[in-house]
TILUMRO-168824 format. One record per residue (C-alpha): residue in three letters; z, x, y. Coordinates in steps of 0.05 Angstrom, whole numbers, plus 32768, in hexadecimal, padded with zeros to 4 digits. Each point is the difference from the previous one (the first is absolute). Layout:
REM residues N
SITE  code     Z     X     Y
SITE   ala     Z     X     Y
...
This chain:
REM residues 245
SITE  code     Z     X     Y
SITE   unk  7D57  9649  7B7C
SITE   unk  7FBB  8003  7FD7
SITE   unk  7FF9  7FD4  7FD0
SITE   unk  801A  8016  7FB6
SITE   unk  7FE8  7FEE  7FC2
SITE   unk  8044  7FCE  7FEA
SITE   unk  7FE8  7FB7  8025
SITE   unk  8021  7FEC  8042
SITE   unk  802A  7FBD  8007
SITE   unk  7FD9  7FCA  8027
SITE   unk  802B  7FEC  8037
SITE   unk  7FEB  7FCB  8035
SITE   unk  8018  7FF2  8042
SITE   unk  7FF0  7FC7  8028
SITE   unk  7FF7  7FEE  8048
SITE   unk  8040  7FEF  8024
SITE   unk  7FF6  7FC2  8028
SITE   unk  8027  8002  8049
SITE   unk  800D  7FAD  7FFC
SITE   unk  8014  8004  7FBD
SITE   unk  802C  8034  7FD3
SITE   unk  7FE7  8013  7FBF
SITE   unk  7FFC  802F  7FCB
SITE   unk  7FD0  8035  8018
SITE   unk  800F  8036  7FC5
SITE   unk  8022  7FF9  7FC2
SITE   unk  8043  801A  7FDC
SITE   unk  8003  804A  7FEC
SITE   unk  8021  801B  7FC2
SITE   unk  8044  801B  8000
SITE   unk  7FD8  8043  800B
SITE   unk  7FE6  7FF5  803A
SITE   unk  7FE5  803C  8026
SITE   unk  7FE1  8011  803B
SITE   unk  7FBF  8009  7FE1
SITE   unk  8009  7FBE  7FDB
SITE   unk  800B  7FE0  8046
SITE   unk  7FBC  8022  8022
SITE   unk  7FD5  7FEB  7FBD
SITE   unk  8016  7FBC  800D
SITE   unk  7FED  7FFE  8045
SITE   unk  7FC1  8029  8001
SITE   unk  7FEA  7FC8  7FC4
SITE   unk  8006  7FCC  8031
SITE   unk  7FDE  8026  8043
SITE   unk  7FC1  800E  7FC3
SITE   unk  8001  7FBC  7FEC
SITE   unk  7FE7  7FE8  8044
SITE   unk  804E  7FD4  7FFB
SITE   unk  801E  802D  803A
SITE   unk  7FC1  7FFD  802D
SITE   unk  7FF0  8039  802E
SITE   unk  802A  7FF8  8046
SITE   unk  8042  7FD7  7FDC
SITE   unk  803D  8012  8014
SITE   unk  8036  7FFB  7FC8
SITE   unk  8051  8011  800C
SITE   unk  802B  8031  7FD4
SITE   unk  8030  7FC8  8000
SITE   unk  7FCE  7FD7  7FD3
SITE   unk  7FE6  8030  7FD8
SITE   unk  804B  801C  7FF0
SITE   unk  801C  7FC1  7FF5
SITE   unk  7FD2  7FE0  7FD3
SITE   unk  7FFE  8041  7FD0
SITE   unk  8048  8004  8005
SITE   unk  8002  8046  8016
SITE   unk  801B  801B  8040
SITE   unk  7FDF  801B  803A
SITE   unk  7FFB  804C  7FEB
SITE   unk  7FC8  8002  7FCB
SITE   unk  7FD6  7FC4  8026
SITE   unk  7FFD  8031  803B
SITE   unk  7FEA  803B  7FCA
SITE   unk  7FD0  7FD6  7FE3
SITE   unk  7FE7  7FEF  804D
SITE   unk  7FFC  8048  8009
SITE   unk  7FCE  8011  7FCE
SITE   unk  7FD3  7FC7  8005
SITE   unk  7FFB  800E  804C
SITE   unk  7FED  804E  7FE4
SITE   unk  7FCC  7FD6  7FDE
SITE   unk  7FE5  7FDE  803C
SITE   unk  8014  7FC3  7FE2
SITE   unk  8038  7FE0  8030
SITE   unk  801B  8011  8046
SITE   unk  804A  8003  800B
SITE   unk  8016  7FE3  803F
SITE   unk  8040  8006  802E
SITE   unk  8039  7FD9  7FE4
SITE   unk  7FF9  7FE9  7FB6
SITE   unk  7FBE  7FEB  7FFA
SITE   unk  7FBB  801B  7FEA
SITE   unk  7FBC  7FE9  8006
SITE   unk  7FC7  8007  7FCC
SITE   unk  7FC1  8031  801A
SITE   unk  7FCA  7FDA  8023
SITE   unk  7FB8  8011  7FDB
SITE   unk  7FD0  8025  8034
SITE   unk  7FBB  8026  7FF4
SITE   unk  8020  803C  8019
SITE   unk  8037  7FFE  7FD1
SITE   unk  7FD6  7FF6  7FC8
SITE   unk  7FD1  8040  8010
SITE   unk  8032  8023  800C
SITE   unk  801F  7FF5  7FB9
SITE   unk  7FB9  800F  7FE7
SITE   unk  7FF3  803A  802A
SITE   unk  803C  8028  7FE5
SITE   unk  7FF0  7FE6  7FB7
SITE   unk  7FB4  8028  8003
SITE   unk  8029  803D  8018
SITE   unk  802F  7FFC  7FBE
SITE   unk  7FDE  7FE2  7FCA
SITE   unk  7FBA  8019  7FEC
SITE   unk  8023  8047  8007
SITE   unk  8037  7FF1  7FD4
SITE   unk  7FC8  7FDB  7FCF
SITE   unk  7FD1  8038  7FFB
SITE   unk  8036  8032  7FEE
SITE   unk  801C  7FC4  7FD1
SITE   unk  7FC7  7FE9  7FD7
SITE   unk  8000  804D  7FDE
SITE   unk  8043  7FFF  7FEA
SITE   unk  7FF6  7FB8  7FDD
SITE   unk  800A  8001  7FB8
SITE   unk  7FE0  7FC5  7FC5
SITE   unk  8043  7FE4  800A
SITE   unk  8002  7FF4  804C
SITE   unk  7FBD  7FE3  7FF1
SITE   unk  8015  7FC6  7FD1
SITE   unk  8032  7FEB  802B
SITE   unk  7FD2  8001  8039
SITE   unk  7FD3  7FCF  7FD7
SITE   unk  803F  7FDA  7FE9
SITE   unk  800F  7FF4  8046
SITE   unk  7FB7  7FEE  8018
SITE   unk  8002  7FBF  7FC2
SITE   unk  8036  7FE7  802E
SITE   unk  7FCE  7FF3  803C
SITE   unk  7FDE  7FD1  7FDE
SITE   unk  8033  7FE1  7FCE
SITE   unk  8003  7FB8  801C
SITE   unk  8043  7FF3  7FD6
SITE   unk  802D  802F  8039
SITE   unk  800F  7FEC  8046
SITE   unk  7FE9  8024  803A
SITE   unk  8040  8027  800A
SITE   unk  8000  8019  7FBA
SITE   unk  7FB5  800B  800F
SITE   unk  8013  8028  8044
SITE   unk  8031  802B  7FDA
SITE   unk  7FCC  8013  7FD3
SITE   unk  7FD8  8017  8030
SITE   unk  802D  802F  8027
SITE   unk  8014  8021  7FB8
SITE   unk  7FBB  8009  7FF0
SITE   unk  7FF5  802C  804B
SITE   unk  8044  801C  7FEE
SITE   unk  7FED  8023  7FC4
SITE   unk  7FC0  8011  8021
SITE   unk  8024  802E  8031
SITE   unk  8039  8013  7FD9
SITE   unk  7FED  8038  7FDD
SITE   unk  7FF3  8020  8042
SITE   unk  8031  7FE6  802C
SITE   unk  803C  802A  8019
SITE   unk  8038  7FD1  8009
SITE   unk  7FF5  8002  8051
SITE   unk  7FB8  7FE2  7FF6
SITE   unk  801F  7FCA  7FD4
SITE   unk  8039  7FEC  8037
SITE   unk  7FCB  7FF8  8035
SITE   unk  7FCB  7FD5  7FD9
SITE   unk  8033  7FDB  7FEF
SITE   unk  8008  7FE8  8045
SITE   unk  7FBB  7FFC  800F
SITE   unk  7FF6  7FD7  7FBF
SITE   unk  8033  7FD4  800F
SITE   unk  7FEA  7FF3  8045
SITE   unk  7FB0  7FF4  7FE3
SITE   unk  8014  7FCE  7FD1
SITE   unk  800D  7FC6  802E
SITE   unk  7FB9  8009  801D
SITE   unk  7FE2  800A  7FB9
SITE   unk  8023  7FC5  7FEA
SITE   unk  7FE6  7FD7  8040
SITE   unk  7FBF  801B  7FF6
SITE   unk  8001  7FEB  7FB3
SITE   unk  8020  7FBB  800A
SITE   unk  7FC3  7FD8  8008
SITE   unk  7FE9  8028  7FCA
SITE   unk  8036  7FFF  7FC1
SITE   unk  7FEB  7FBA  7FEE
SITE   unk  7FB3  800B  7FFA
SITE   unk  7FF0  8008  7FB3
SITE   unk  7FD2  803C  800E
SITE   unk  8037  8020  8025
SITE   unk  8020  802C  7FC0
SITE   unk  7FB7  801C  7FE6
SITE   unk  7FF9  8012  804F
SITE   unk  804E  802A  8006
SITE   unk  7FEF  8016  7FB4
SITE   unk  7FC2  801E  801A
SITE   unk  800F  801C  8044
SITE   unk  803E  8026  7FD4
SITE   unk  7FC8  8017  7FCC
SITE   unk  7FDD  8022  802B
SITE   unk  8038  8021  8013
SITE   unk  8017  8014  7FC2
SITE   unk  7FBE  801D  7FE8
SITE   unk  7FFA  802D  8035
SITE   unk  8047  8014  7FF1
SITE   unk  7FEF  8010  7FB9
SITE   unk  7FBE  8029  8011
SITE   unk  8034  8032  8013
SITE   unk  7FD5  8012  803E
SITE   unk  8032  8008  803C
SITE   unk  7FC0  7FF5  8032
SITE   unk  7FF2  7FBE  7FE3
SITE   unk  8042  7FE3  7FF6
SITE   unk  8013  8014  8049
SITE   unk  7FBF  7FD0  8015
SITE   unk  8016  7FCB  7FD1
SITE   unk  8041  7FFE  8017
SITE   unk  7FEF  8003  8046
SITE   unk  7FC2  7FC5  7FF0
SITE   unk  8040  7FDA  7FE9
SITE   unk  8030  8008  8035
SITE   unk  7FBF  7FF7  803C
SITE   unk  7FEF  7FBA  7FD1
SITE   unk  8048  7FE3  7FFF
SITE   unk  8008  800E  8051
SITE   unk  7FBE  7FE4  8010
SITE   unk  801A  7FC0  7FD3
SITE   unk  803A  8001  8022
SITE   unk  7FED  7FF9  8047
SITE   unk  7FCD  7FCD  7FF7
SITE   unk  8034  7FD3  7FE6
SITE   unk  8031  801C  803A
SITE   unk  7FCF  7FEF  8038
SITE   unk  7FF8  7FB0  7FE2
SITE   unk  8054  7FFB  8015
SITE   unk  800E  8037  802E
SITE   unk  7FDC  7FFD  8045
């Protein structure tokens, strides 16, 4: 689902090694769910630890969470909806390869959604929305979080952007498409996170954003948005095309 306002659990997953067995996720709560079990392995395909093209077994995953096969193989169901994994024949699955395609493709859908769903949006945006908007924007640049805390953040802040728009339809499909971006936006960022201008740079990009949002003119916040979307592609593939031939 898209992100809510209460804080995810970090969860890492590390890359299984075919000479040598080790822990590739770690232990789930006695409430283990389904969801729990696709958050833990979507953290690790983001992270870059389950690299695009690695094949990983149920087996694995279900043993070292200590659940059985049933909600690993829901879990594998929606993160393939996401574009995120590929299930294979027996009990295996294999983590999406990265391709330029792909990644217009994400981006392509994304213009047909979101500057719509911003322009109606930004009129229906109260003092209140703003704040937390701006709240959300001081995390970019606070150099006290880490990046996932940073990354979660950020896909609140386009949440509530959309929200007050969005029919519950529009939110189940960006969803996807948001999940599926974020590996190439984090890929595209990497080489990025650690350079100290980086913050003022996200904090910016977002402002712009977010004044065209509060102008309350649907015309300009549908460019904005668009500006946005076109910038992070563009981004995106250049850092693509240095690992992808």
């Amino acid at each position: 689902m898209w992100p809510t306002k209460a804080t995810t659990t970090s969860r890492r997953v590390v890359t299984a090694s075919t000479q040598e067995q080790r822990q590739i996720v770690r232990s789930l709560t006695p409430t283990s769910v389904p969801e729990q079990v696709a958050k833990e392995i979507r953290r690790s395909i983001l992270s870059g630890e389950l690299r695009p093209g690695q094949t990983f077994s149920l087996r694995e995953i279900s043993g070292q969470l200590g659940v059985s096969f049933i909600p690993v193989r829901e879990a594998l169901r929606d993160l393939e909806s996401q574009g995120l994994i590929i299930t294979r024949p027996g009990k295996s699955a294999m983590v999406a390869p990265l391709s330029a395609d792909d990644l217009h493709g994400i981006y392509r859908l994304r213009r047909q959604i979101e500057p719509e769903i911003a322009g109606r949006a930004c009129k229906k945006l109260n003092d209140a929305d703003f704040d937390r908007l701006t709240a959300y924007m001081s995390m970019f640049e606070d150099k006290t979080l880490g990046i996932d805390e940073i990354y979660e953040a950020h896909h609140v802040f386009h949440y509530e952007l959309l929200l007050p728009a969005a029919t519950s339809w529009d939110l189940r499909i960006l969803d996807g498409l948001r999940h599926a971006a974020e590996r190439y936006v984090r890929l595209a960022f990497a080489g990025r996170d650690a350079h100290p201008d980086e913050p003022d740079r996200r904090w910016c990009a977002h402002n712009e954003l977010l004044l065209a949002t509060r102008s309350g003119d649907a015309r300009k916040v549908v460019a904005a948005t668009r500006k946005h979307l076109n910038d992070n592609e563009q981004i995106a593939r250049r850092a693509l095309d240095e690992i992808v031939p």
